[in-house]
Residue frames as qw, qx, qy, qz and C-alpha x, y, z in Angstrom:
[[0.552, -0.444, -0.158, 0.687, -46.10, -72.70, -3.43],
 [0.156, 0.969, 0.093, -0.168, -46.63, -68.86, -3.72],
 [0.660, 0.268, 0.026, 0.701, -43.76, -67.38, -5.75],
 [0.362, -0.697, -0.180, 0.592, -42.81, -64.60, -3.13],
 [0.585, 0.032, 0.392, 0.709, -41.36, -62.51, -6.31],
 [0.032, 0.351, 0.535, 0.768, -44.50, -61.75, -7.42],
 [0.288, -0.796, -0.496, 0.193, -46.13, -59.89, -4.60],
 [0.246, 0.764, -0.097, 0.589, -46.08, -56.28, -5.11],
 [0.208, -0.811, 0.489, -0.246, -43.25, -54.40, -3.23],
 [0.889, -0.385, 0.244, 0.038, -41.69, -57.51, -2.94],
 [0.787, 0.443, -0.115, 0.414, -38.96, -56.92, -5.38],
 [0.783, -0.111, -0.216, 0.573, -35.59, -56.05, -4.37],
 [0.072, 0.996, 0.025, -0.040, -35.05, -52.49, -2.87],
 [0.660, 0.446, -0.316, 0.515, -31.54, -51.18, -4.01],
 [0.695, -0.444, -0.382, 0.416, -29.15, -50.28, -0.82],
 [0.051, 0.990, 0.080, 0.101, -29.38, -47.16, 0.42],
 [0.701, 0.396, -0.204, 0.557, -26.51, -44.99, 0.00],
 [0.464, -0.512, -0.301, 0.657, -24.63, -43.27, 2.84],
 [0.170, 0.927, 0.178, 0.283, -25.48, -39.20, 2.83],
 [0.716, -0.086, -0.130, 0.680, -22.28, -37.55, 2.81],
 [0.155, 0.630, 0.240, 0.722, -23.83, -34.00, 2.32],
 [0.469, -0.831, 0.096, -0.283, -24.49, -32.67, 5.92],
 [0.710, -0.306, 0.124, 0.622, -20.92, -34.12, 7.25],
 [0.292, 0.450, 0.014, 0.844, -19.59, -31.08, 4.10],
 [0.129, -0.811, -0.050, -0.569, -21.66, -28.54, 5.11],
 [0.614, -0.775, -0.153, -0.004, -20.66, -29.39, 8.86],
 [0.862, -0.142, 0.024, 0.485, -17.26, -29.66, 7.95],
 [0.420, 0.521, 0.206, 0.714, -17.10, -26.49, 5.76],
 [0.319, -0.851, -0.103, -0.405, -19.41, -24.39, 8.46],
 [0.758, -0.534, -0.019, 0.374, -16.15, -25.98, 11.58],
 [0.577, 0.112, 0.119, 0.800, -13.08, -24.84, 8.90],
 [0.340, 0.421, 0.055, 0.839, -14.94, -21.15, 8.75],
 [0.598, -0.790, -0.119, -0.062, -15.86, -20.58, 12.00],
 [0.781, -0.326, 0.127, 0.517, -12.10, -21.88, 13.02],
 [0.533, 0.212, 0.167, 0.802, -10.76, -19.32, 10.34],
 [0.265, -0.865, -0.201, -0.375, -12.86, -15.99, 11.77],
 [0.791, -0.570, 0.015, 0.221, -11.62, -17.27, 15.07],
 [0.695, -0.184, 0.152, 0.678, -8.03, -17.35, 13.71],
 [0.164, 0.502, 0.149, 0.836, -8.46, -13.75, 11.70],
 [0.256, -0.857, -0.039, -0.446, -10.21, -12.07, 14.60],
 [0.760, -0.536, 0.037, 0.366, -7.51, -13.52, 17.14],
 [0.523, 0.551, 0.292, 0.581, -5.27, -12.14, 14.23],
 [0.010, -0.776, -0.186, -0.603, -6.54, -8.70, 14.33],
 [0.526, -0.820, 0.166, -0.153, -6.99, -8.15, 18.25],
 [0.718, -0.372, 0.122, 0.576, -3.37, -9.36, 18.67],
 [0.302, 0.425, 0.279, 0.807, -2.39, -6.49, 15.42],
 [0.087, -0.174, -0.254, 0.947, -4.38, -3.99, 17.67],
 [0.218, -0.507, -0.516, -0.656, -8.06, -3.89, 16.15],
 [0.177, -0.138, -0.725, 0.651, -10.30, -2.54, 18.44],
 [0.171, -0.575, -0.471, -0.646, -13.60, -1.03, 19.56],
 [0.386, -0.185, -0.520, 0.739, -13.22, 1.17, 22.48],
 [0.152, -0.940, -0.291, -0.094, -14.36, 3.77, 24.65],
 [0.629, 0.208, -0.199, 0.722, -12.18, 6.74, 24.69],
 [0.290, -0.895, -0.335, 0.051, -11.59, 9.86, 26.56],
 [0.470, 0.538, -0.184, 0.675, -9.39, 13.08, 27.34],
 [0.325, -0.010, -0.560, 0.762, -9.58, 13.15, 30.53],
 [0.154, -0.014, 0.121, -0.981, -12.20, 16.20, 31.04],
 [0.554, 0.414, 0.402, -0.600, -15.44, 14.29, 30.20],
 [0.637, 0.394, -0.294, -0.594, -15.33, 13.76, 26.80],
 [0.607, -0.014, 0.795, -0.005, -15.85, 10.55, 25.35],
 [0.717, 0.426, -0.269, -0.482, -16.08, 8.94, 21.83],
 [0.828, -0.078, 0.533, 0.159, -16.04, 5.32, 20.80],
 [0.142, 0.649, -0.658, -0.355, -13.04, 4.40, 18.44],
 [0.933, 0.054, 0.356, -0.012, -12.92, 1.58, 15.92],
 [0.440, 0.770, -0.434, 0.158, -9.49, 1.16, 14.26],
 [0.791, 0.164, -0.496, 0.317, -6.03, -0.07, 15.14],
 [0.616, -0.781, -0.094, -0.051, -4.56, 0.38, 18.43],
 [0.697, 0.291, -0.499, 0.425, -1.17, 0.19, 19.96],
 [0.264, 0.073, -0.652, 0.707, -0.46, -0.26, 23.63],
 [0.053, -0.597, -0.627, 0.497, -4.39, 0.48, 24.21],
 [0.293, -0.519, 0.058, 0.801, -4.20, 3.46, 22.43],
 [0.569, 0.705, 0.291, -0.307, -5.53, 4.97, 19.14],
 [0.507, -0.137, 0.579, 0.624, -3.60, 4.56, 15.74],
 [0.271, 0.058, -0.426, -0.861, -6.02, 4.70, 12.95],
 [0.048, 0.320, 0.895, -0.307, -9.26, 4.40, 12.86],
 [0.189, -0.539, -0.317, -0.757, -12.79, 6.17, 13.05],
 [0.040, -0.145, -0.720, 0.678, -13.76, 7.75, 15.99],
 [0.225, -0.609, -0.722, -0.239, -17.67, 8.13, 17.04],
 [0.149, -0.024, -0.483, 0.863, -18.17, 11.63, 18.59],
 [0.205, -0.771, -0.588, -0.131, -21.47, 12.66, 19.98],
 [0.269, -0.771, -0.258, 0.516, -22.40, 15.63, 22.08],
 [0.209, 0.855, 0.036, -0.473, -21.55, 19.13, 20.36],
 [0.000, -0.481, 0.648, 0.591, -19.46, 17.88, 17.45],
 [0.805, 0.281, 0.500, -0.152, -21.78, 15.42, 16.20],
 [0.498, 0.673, -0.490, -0.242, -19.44, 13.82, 13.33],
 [0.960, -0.108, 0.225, 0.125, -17.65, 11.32, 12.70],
 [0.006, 0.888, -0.448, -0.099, -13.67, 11.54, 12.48],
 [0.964, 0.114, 0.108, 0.215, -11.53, 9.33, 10.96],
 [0.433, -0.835, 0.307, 0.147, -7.72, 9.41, 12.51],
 [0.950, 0.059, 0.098, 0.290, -4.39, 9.44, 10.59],
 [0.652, 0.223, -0.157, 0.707, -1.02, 10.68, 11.06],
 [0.137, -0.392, -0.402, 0.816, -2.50, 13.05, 13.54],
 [0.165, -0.088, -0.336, -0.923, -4.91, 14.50, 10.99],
 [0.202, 0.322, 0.859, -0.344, -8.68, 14.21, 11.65],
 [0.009, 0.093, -0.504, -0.858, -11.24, 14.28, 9.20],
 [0.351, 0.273, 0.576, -0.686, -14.82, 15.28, 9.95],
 [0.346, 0.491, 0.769, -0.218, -18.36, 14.64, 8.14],
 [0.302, 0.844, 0.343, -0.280, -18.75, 17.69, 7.59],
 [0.663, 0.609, -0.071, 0.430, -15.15, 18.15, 5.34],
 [0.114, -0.895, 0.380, -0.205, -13.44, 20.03, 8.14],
 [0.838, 0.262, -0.297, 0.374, -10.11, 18.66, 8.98],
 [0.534, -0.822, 0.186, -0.064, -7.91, 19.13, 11.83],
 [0.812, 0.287, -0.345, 0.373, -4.38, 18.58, 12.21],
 [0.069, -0.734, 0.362, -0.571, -2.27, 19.00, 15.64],
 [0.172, 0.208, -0.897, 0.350, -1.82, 17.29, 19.03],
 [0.706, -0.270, -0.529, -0.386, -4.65, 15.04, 20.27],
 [0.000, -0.139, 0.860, -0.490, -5.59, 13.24, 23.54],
 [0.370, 0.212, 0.904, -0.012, -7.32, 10.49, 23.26],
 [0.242, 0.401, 0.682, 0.562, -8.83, 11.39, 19.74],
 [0.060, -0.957, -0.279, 0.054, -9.80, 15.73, 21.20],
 [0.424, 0.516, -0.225, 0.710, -7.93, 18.17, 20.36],
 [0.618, -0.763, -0.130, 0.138, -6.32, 19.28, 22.83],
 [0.562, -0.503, 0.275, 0.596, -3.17, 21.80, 22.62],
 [0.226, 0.603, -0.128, -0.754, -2.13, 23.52, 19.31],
 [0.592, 0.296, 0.743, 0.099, -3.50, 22.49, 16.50],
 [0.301, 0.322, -0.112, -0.890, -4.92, 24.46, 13.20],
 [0.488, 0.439, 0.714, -0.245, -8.62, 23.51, 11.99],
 [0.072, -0.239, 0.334, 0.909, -9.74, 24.14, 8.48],
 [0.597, 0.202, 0.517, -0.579, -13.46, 24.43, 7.68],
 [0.602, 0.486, 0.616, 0.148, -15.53, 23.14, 4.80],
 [0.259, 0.951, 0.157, -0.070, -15.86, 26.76, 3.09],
 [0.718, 0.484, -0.160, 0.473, -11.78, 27.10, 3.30],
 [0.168, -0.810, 0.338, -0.450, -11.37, 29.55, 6.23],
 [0.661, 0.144, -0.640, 0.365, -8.68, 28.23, 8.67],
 [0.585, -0.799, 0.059, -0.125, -8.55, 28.19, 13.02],
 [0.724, 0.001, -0.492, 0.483, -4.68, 27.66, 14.14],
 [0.056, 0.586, -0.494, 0.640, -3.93, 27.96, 17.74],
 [0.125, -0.224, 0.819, -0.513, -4.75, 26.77, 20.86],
 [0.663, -0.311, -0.470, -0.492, -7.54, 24.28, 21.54],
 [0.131, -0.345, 0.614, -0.698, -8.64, 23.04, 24.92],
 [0.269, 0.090, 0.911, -0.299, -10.68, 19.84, 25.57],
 [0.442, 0.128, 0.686, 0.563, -11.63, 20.05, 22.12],
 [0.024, 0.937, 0.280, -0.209, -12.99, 23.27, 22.12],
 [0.384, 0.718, 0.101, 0.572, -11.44, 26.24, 20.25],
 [0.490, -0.872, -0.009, 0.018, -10.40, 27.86, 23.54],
 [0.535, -0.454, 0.093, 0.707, -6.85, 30.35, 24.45],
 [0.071, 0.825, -0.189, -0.527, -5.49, 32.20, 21.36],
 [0.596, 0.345, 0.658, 0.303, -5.56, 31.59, 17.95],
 [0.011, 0.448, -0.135, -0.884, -6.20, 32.91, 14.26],
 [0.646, 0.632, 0.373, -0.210, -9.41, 33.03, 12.22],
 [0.006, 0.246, -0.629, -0.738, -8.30, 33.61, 8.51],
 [0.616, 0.351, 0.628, -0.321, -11.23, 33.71, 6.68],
 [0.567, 0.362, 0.554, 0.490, -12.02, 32.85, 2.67],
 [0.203, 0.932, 0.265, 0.142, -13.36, 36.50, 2.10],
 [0.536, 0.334, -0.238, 0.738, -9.69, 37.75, 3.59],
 [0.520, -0.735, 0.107, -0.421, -10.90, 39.09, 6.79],
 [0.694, -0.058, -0.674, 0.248, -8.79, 37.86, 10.28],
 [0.512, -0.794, 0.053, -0.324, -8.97, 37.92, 13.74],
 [0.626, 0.192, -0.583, 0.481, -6.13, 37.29, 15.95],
 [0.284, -0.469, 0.557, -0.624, -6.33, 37.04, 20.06],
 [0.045, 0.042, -0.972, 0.226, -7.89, 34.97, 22.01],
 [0.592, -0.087, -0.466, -0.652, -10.91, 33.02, 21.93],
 [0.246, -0.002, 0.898, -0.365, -13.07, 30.87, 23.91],
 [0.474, 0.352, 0.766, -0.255, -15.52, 27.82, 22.70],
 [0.490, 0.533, 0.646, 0.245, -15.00, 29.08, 19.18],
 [0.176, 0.960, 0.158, 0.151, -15.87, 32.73, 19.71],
 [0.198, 0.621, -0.111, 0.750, -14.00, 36.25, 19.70],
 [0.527, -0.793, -0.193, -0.239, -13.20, 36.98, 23.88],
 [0.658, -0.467, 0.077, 0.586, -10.80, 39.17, 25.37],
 [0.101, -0.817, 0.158, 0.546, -8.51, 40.62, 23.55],
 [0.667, 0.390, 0.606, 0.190, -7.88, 40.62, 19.65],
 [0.089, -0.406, 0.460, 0.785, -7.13, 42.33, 16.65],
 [0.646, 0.340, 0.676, 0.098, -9.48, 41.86, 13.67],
 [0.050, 0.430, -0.543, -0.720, -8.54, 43.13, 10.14],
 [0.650, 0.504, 0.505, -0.263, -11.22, 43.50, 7.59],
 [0.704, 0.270, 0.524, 0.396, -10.68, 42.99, 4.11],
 [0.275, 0.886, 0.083, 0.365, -11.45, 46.55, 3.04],
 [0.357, 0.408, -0.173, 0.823, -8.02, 47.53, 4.87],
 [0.374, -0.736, 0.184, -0.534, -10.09, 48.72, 8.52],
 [0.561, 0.092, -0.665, 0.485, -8.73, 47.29, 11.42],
 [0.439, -0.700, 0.074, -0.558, -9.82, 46.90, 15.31],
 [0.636, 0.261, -0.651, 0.321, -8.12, 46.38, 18.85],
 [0.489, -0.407, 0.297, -0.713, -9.89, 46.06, 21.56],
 [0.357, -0.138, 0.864, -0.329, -11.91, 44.06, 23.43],
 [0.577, 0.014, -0.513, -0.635, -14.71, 41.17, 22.83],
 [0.363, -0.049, 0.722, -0.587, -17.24, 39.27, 24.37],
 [0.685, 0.413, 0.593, -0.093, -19.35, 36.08, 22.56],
 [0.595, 0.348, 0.507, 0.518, -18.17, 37.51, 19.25],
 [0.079, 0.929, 0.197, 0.304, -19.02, 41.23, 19.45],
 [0.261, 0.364, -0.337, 0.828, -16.99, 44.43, 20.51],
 [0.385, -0.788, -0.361, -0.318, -17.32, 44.78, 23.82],
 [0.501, -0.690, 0.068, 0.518, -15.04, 47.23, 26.75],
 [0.221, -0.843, 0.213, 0.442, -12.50, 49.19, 25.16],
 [0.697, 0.353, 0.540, 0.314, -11.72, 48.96, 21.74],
 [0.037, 0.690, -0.174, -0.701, -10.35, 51.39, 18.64],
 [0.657, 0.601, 0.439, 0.121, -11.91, 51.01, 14.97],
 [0.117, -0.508, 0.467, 0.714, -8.94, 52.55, 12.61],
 [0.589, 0.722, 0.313, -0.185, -10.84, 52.88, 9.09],
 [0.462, 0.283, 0.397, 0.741, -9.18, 52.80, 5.34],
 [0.261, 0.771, 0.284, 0.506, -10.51, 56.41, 4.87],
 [0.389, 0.373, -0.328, 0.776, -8.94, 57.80, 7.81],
 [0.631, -0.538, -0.026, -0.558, -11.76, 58.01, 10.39],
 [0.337, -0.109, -0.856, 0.376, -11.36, 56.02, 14.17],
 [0.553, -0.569, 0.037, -0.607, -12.91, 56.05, 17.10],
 [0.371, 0.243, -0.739, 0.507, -11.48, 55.13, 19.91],
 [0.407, -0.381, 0.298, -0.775, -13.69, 54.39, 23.16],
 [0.322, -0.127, 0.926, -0.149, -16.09, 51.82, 24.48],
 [0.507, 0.057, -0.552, -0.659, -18.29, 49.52, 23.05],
 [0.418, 0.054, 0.815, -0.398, -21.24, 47.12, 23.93],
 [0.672, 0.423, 0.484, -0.368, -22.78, 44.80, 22.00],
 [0.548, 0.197, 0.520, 0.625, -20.37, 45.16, 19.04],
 [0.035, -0.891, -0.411, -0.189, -21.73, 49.03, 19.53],
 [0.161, 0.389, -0.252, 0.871, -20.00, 52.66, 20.23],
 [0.531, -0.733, -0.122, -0.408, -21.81, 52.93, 23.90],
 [0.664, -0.428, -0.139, 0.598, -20.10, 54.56, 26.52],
 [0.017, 0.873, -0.211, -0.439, -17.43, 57.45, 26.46],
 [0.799, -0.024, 0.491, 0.348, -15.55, 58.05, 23.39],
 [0.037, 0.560, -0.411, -0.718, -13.50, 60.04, 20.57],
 [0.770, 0.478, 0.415, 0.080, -15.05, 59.67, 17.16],
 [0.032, -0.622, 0.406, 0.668, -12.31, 61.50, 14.43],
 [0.708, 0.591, 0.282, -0.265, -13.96, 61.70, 10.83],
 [0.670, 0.218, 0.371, 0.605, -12.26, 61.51, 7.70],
 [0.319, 0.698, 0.147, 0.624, -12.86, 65.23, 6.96],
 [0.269, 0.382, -0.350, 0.812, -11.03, 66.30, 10.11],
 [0.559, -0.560, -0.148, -0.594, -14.38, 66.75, 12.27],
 [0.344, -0.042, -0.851, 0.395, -13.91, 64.83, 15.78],
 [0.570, -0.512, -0.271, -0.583, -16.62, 64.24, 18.22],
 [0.328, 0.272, -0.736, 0.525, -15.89, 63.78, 21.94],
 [0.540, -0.130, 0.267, -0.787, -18.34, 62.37, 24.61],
 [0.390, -0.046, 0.899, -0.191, -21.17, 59.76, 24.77],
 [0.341, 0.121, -0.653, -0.666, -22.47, 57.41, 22.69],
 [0.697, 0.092, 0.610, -0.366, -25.74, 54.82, 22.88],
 [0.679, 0.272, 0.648, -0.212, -25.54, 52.75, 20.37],
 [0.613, 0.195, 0.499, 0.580, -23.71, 53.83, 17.77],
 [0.284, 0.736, 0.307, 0.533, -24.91, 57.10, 18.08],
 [0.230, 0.283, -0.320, 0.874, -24.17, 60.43, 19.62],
 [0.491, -0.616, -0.268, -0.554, -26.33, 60.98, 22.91],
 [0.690, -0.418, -0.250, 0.535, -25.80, 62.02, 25.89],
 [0.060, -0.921, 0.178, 0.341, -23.29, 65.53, 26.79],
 [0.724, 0.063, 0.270, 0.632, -20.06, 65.54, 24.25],
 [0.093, 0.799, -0.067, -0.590, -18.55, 68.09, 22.35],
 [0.733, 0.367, 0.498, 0.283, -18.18, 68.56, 18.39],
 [0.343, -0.571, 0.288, 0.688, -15.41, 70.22, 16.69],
 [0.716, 0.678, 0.166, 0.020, -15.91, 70.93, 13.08],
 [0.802, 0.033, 0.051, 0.594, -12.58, 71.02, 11.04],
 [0.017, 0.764, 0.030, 0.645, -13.39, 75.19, 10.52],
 [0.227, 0.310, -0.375, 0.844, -12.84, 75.43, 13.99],
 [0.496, -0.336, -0.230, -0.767, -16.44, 75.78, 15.02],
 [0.166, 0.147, -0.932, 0.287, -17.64, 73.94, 18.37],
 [0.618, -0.400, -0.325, -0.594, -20.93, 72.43, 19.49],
 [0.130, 0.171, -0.811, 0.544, -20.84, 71.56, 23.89],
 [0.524, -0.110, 0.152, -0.831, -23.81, 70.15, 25.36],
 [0.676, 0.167, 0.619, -0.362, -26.68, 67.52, 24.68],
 [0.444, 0.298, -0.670, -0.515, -27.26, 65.36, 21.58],
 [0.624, 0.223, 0.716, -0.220, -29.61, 62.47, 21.11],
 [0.831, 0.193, 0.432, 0.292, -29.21, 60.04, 18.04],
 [0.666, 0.317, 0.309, 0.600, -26.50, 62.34, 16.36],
 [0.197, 0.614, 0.199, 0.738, -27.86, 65.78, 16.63],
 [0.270, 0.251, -0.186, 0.911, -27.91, 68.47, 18.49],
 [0.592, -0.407, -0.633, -0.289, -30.67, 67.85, 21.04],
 [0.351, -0.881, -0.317, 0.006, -31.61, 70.12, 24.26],
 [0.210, -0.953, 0.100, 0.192, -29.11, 72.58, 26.37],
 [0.834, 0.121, 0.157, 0.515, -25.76, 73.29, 24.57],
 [0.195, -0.858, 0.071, 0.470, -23.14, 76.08, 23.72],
 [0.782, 0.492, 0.206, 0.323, -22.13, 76.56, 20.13],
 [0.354, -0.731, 0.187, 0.552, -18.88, 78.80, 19.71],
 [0.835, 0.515, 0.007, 0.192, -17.15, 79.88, 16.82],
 [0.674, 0.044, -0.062, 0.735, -13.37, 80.78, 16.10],
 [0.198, 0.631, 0.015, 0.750, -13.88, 84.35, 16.16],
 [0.169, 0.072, -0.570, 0.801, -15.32, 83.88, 19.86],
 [0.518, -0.220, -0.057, -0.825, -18.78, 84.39, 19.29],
 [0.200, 0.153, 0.870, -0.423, -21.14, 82.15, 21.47],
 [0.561, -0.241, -0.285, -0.739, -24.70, 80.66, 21.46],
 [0.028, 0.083, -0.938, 0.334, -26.20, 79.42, 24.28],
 [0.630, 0.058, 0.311, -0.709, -29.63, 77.84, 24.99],
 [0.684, -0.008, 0.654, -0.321, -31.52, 75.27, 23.45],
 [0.097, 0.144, -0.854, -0.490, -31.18, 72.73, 20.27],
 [0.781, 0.189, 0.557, -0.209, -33.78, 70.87, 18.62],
 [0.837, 0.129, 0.488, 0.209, -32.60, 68.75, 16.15],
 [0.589, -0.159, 0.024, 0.792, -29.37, 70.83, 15.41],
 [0.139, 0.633, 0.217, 0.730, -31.12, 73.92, 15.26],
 [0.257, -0.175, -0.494, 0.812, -31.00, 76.59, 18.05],
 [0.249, -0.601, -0.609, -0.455, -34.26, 77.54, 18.97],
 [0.285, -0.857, 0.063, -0.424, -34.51, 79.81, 22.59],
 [0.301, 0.409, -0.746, 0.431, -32.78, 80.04, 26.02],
 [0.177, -0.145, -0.935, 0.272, -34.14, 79.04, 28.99],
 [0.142, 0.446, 0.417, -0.779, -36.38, 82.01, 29.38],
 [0.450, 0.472, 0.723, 0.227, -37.52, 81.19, 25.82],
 [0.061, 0.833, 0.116, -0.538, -36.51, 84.90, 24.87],
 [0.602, 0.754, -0.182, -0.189, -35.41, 84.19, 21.13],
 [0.932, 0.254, 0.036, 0.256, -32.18, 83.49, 22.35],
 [0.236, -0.925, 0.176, 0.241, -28.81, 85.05, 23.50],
 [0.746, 0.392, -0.106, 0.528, -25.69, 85.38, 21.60],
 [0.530, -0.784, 0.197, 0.257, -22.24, 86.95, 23.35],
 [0.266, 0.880, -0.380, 0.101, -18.74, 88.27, 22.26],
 [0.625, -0.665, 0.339, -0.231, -17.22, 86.43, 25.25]]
């Protein structure tokens, strides 16, 4: 009789044991699923959120942060389109990418109403904003000690304003994209103005120039310079009526002095050179 014992693999296999290691891991991977679940059910009842917001007008940014009643609390908004930044909202303060900072009344995370912006560099906007634009009336303060005060639109200087430069000159007039432009009066620290119109952030148009050494110049200008008819007073008393092109004293005119004498006829570049009949020139008592 074969002894069954001794046939290989016939010895006794020991009894396998029960694998309890995929039940943990299934048990551990149910308890933190179930606890996400219960911390993000958590949160969105506390107000978390990740919305789309808006101020009515068009704008839009998406907001992630706390909520209340639907609403932003705190958070970081996502703006795109001309502010590209990111703003992160508390206690009404907003605090851009780029270091600027805002503080004032909001709708739905744009300013919107008064507010006062302060860039990166240190200069400050407070006043009116408008579907989160810089838009009504406001005041620039800037780091170098220059300000503007009036009203603005989309950032710039338009309309009417005031702007005080650091060295103590000072102008009130109009503006248009940032430049002087319609009616406008440049009062200078050394006692010079000029009072008239401007284009382009230019004297062009009519207008009174009055120098610091009494001189005054009345008439038109192109560009910042005399040209055109005007007349020029010298502080002696002396007068120049006529034509001028860039500054000087440039075709028909009538030069006078206090005593009454006259010259009339032609300039080239402020010198009087004949009259019309190109006879040397005429001089008169008259």
């Amino acid at each position: 009789m074969n002894n069954l014992s001794n046939r290989p693999g016939a010895a006794s296999r020991p009894a396998k044991k029960r694998d309890g290691t995929g039940r943990l891991v299934v048990r551990i991977t149910l308890i933190a699923l179930a606890a996400i679940i219960v911390t993000a059910a958590a949160l969105w009842i506390a107000g978390l959120r990740y919305i789309k917001v808006g101020d009515g007008s068009g704008n839009t940014a998406k907001f992630l942060g706390w909520t209340k009643g639907g609403e932003p609390v705190s958070g970081t908004f996502y703006i795109s389109g001309k502010n590209e930044a990111t703003a992160r909202l508390s206690d009404g303060v907003l605090t851009y990418d780029d270091g600027s900072t805002y503080e004032g009344e909001l709708n739905g995370g744009f300013r919107n109403g008064q507010g006062k912006l302060t860039f990166k560099d240190g200069s400050t906007y407070e006043g009116q904003f408008i579907n989160d634009a810089l838009t009504g009336s406001g005041t620039y303060i800037y780091v170098d000690g220059d300000v503007y005060t009036g009203e603005v639109r989309d950032g710039e200087y338009n309309g009417y304003g005031t702007y005080t430069y650091k060295n103590g000159d000072v102008y009130v007039g109009y503006y248009a994209n940032n430049m002087r432009s319609g009616q406008g009066k440049l009062t200078c620290a050394d006692g010079s103005w000029y009072d008239g119109s401007y284009a382009a952030d230019a004297k062009s148009g009519q207008g009174t120039m009055h120098f610091a050494n009494g001189d005054e110049y009345v008439g038109a200008f192109v560009n910042d310079r005399r040209t055109g008819q005007g007349t020029y007073t010298w502080a002696n008393g002396e007068t120049y009526t006529g034509a001028f092109v860039n500054g000087n004293m440039e075709g028909w005119g009538r030069y006078t002095w206090p005593s009454g004498r006259v010259l009339e006829g032609q300039f080239e570049n402020n010198q009087y050179v004949r009259t019309a009949e190109n006879d040397g020139g005429s001089t008169s008592d008259d």
